[in-house]
Backbone bond lengths (Angstrom), bond angles and torsions (degrees), N, CA, C in turn:
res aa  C-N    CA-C-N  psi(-1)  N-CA   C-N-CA  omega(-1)  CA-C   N-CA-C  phi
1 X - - - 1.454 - - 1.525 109.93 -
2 X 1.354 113.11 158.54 1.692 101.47 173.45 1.349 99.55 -111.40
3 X 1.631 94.11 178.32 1.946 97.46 -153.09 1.348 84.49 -169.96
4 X 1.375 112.56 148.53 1.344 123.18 -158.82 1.786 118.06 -79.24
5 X 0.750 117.71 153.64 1.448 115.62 176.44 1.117 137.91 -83.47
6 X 1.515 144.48 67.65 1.562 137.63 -152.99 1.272 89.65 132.96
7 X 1.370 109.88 171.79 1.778 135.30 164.11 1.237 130.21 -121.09
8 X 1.601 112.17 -172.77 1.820 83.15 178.71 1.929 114.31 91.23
9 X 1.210 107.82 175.07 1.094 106.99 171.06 1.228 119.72 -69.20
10 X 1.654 131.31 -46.75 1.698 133.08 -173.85 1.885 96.03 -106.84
11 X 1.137 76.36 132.71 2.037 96.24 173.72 1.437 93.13 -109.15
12 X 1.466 111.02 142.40 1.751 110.73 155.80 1.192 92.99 131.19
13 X 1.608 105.09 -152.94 1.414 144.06 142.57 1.262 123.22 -102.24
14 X 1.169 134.78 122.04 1.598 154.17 165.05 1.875 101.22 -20.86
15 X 1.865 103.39 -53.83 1.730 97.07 -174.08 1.774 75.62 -124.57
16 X 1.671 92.52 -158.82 1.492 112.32 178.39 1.171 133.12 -92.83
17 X 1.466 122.80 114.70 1.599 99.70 -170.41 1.536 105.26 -78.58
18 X 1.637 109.71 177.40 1.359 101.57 177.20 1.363 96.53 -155.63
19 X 1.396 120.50 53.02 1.437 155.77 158.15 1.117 120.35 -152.52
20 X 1.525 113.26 147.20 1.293 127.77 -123.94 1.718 107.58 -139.42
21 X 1.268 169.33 9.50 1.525 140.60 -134.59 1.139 108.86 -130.66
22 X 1.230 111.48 162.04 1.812 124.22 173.01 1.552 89.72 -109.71
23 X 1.699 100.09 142.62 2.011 123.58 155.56 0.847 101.12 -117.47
24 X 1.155 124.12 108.48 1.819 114.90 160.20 1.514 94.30 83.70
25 X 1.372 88.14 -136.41 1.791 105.03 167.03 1.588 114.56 -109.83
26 X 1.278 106.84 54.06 1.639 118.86 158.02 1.222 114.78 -111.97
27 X 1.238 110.78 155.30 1.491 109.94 171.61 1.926 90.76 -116.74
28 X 1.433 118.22 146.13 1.417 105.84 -172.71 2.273 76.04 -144.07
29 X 1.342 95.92 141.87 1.562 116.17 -173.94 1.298 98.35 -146.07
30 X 1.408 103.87 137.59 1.989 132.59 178.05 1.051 100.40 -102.91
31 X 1.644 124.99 168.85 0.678 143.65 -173.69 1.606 135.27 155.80
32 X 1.584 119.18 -170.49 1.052 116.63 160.57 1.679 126.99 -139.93
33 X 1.417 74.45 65.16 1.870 114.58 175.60 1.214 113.80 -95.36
34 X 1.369 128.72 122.68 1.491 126.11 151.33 1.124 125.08 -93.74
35 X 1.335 123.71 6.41 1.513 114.23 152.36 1.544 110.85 -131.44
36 X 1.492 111.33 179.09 1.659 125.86 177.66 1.169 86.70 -131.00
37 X 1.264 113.39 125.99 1.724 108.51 148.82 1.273 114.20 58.50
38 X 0.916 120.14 -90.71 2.248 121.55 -150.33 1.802 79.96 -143.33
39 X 1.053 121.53 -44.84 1.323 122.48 -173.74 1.605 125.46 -72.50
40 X 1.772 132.76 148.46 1.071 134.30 -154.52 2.093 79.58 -101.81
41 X 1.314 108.15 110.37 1.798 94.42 -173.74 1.552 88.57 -135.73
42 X 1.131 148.62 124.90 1.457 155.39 161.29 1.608 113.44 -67.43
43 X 1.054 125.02 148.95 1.497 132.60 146.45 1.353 116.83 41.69
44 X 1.350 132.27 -8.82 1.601 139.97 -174.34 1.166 111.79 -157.46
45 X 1.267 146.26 65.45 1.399 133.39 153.87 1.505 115.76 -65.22
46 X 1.799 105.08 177.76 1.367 131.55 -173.71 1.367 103.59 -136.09
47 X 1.588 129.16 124.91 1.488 98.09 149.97 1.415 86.41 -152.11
48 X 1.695 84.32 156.34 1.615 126.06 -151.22 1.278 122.55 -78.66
49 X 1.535 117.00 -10.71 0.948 140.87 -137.87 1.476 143.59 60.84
50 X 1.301 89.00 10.47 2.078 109.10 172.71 1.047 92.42 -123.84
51 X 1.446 140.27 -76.47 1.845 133.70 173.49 1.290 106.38 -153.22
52 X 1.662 85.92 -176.72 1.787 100.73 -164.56 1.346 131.21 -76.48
53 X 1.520 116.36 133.34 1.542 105.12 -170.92 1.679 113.43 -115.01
54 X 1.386 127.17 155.73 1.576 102.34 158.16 1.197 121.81 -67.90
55 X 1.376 113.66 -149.66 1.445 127.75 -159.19 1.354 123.33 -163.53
56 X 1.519 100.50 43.69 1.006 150.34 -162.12 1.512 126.91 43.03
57 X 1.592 125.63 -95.08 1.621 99.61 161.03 1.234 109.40 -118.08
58 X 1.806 106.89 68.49 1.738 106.19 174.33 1.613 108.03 -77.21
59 X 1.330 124.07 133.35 1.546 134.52 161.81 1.167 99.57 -122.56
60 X 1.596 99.96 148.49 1.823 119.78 -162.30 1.694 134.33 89.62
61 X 1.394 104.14 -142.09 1.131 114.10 -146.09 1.866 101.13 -110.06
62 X 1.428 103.55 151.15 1.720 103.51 160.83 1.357 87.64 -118.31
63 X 1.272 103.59 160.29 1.711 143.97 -171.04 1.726 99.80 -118.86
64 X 1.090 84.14 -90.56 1.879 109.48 157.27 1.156 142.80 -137.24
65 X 1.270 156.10 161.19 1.473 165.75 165.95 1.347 129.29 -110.10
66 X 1.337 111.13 119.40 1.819 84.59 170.04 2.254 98.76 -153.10
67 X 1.091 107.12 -175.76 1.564 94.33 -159.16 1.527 102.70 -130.83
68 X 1.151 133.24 157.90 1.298 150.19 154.05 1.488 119.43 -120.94
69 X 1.310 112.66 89.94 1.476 114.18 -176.89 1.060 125.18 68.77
70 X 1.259 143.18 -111.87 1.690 129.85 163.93 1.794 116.66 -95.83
71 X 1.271 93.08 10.88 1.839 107.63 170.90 1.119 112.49 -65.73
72 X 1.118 118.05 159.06 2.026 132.69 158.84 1.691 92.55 -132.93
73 X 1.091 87.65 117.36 1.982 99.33 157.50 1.430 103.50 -100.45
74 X 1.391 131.13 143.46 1.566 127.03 170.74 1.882 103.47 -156.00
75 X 1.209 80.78 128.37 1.655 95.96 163.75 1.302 121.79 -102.34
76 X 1.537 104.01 145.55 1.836 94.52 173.40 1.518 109.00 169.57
77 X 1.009 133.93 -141.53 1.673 132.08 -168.34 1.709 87.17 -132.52
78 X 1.131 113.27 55.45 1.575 100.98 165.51 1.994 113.37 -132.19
79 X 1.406 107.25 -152.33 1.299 115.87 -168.91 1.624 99.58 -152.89
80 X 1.222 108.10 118.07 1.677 101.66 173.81 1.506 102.07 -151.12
81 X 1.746 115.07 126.91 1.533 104.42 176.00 1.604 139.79 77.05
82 X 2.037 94.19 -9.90 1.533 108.25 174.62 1.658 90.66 108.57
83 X 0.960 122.64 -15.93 1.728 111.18 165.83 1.741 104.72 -96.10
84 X 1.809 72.95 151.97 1.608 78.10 175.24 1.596 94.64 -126.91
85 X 1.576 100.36 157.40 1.454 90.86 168.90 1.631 135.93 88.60
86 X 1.116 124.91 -55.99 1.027 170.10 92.64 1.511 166.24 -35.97
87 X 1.823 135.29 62.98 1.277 106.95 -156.65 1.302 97.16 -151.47
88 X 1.113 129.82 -172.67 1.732 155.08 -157.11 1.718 103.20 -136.18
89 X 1.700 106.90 120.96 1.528 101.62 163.09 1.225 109.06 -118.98
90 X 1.407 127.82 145.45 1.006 137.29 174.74 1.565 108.78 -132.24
91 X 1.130 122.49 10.72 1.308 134.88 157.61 1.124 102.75 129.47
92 X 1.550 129.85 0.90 1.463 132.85 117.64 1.524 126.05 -146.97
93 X 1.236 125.21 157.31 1.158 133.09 -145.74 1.893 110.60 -59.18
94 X 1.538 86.01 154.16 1.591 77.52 170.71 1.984 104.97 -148.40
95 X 1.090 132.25 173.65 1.331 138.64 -169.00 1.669 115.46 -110.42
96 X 1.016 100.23 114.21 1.926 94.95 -165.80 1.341 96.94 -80.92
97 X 0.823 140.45 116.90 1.773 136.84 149.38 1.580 100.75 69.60
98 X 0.795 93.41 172.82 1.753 120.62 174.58 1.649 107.11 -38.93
99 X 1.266 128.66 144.66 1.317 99.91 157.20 1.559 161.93 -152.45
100 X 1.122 135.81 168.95 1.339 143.88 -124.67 1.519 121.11 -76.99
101 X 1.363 114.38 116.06 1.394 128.81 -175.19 1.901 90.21 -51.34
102 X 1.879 75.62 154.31 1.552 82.42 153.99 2.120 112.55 95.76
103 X 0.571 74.23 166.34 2.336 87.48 178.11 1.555 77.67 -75.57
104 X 1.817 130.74 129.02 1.310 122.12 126.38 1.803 128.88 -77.79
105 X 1.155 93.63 109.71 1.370 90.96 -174.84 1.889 129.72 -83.81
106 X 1.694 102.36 -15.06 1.450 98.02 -149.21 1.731 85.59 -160.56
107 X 1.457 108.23 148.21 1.519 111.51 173.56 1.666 99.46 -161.61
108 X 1.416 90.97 146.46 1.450 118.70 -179.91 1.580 112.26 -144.39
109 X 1.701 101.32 146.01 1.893 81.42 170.20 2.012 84.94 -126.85
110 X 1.588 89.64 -168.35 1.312 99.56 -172.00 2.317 81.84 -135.88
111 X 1.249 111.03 -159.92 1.217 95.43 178.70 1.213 119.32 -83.30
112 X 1.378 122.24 -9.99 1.615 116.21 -169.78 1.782 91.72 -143.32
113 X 0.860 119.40 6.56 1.870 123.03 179.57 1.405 109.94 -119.01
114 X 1.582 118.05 159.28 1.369 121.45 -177.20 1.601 83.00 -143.64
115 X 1.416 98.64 124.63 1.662 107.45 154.90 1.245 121.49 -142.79
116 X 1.733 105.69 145.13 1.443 123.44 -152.69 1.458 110.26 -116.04
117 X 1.212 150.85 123.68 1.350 157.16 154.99 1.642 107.22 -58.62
118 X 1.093 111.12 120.09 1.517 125.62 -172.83 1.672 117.36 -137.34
119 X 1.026 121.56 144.51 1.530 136.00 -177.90 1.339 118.87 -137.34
120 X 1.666 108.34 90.27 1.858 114.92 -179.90 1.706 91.14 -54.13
121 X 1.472 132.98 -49.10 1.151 126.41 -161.16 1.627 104.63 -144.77
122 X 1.824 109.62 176.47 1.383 104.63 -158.15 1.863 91.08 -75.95
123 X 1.220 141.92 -8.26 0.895 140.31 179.46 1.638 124.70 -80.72
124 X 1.172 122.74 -44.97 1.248 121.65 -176.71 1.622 105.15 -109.41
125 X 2.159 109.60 -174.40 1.177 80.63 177.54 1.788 76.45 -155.20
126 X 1.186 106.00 167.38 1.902 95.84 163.22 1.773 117.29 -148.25
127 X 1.460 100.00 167.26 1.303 88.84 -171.49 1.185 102.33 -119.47
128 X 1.972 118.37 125.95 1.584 105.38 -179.84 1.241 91.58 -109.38
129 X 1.251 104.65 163.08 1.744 138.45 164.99 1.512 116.51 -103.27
130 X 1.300 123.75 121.95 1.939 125.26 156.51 1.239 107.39 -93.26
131 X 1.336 138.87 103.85 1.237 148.04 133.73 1.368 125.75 -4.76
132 X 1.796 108.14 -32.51 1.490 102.78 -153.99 1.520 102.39 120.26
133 X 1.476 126.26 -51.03 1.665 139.08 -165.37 1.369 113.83 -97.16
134 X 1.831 90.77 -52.97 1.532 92.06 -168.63 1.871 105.59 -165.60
135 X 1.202 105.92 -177.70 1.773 107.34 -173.00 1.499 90.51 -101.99
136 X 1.520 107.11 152.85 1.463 139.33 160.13 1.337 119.29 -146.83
137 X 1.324 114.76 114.98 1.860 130.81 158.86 1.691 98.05 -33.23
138 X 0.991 125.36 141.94 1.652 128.11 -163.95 1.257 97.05 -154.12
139 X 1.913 124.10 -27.95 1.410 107.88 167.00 1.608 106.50 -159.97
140 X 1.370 142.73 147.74 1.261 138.10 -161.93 1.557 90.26 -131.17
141 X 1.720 121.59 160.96 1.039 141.12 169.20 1.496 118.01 -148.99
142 X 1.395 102.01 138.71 1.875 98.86 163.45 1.119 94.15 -117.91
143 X 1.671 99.16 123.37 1.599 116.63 166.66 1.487 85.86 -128.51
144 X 1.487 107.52 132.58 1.835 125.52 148.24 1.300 111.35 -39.05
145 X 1.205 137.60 153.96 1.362 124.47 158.43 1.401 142.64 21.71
146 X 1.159 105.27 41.20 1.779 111.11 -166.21 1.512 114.00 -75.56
147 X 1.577 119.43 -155.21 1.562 114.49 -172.45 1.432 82.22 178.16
148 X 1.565 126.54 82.39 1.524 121.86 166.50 1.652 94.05 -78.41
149 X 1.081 102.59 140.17 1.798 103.70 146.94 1.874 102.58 -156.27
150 X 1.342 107.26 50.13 1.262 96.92 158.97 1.578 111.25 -167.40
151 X 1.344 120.36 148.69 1.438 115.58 -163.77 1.472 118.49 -170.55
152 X 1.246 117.83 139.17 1.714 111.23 -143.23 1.565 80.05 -168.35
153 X 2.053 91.01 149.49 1.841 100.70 178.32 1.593 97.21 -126.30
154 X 1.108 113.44 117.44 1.605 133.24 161.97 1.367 130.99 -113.67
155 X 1.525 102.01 117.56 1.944 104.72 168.25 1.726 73.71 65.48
156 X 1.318 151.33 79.31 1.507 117.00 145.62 1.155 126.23 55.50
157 X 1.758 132.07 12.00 1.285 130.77 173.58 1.511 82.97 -126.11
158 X 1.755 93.82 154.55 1.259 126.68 -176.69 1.704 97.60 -106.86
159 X 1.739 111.16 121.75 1.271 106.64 -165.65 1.930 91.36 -118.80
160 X 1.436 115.19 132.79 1.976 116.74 163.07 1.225 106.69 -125.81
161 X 1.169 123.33 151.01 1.262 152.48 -165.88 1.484 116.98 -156.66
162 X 1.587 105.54 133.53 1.667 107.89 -163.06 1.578 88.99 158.34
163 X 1.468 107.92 170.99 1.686 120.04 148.58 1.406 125.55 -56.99
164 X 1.750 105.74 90.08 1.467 115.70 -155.04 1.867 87.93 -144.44
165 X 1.543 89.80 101.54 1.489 93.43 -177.94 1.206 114.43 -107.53
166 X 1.468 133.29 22.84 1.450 143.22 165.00 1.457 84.21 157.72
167 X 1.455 82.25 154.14 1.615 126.61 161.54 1.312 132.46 -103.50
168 X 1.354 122.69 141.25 2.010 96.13 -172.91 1.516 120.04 5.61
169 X 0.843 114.36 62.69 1.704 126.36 -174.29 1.204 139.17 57.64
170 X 1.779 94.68 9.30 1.531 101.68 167.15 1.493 126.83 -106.19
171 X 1.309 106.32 124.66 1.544 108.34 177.17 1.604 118.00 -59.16
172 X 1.650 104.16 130.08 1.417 119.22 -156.58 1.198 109.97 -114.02
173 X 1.709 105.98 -38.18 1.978 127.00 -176.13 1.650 105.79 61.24
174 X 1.640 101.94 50.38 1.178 94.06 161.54 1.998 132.73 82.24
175 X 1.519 96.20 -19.80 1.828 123.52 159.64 1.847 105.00 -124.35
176 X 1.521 88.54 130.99 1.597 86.94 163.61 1.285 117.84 -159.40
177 X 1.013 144.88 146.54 1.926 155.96 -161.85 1.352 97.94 -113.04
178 X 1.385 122.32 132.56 1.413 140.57 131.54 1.196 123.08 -89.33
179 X 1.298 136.18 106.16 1.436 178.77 163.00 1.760 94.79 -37.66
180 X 0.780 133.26 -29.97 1.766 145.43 -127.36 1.424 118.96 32.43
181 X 1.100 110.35 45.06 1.573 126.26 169.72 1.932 111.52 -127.07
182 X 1.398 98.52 -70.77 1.339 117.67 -173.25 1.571 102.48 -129.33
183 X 1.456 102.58 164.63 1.296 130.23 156.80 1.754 115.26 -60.98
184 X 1.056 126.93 122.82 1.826 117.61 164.53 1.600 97.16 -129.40
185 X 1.677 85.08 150.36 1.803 99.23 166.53 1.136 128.38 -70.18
186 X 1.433 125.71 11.81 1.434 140.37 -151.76 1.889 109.85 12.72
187 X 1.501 121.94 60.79 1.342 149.70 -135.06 1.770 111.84 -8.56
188 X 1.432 115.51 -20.97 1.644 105.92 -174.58 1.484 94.59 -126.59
189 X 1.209 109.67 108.98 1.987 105.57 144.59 1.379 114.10 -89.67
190 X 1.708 100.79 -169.04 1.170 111.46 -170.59 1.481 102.19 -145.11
191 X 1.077 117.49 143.50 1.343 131.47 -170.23 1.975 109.30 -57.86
192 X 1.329 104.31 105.36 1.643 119.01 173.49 1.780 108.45 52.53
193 X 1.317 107.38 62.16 1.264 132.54 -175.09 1.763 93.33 -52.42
């Protein structure tokens, strides 16, 4: 059956989040909520599965989220812990590497790598990698007017998804794979994936 989330008089979120992930056994949701539950919690909650917690002193925005084990990676226009932009929770924040020019738009890890979808401008876009040491550009694109918001590492290909209507001049329809050579259309998209 479902059953509300929180205690108290208000269960939920205040607005809608529209981010999503499990750490471990957290559930962690974005948004543009100022409260959780009974609690005054902005833009990032946690809950534990008994109720909602912050996340320590995150202010701002999610972009995206995604997790490695009891991690949260999140991108976005915020500040949490002395990172901006960019950061790692492990039950409090931490600062990955140096950091990264540009709109972060998109994050993925692999088990020992973190890679970020980035845009110096509304035209191009790139993809860095942290090793662990340090960041490296691993793949660049000119797309016109694009809208990545999704990004995932498989078999060694770098996969985005979003309103992506070519790549350096190749039509993609919106899905496309980096090989670590070239760009491919992975042959069928789908309209604003």
């Amino acid at each position: 059956t479902w059953k509300a989330m929180g205690g108290a008089q208000f269960r939920g979120l205040s607005a809608p989040a529209n981010r999503i992930c499990v750490a471990g056994t957290n559930v962690f949701v974005a948004g543009g909520f100022e409260r959780a539950g009974s609690s005054k919690i902005s833009h990032l909650a946690r809950w534990d599965g008994n109720r909602w917690n912050s996340v320590g002193d995150f202010v701002g925005g999610v972009n995206q989220m995604t997790a490695r084990g009891e991690e949260l990676f999140v991108v976005g226009p915020f500040t949490a812990g002395g990172a901006t932009n960019l950061a790692r929770w492990d039950g409090s924040w931490h600062s990955i590497g140096a950091a990264l020019s540009g709109s972060l738009l998109a994050v993925t890890t692999t088990s020992n790598e973190v890679f970020v979808a980035r845009a110096p401008d509304p035209n191009h876009f790139l993809i860095s990698r942290w090793n662990g040491v340090q960041w490296s550009d691993v793949a660049s694109a000119e797309s016109p007017n694009f809208d990545l918001n999704g990004l995932v590492v498989l078999n060694g290909s770098i996969i985005v998804s979003g309103r992506i209507d070519s790549i350096n001049g190749i039509p993609v329809n919106n899905i496309a794979q980096w090989n670590g050579v070239a760009w491919d259309s992975m042959q069928i998209g789908r309209a604003h994936v």
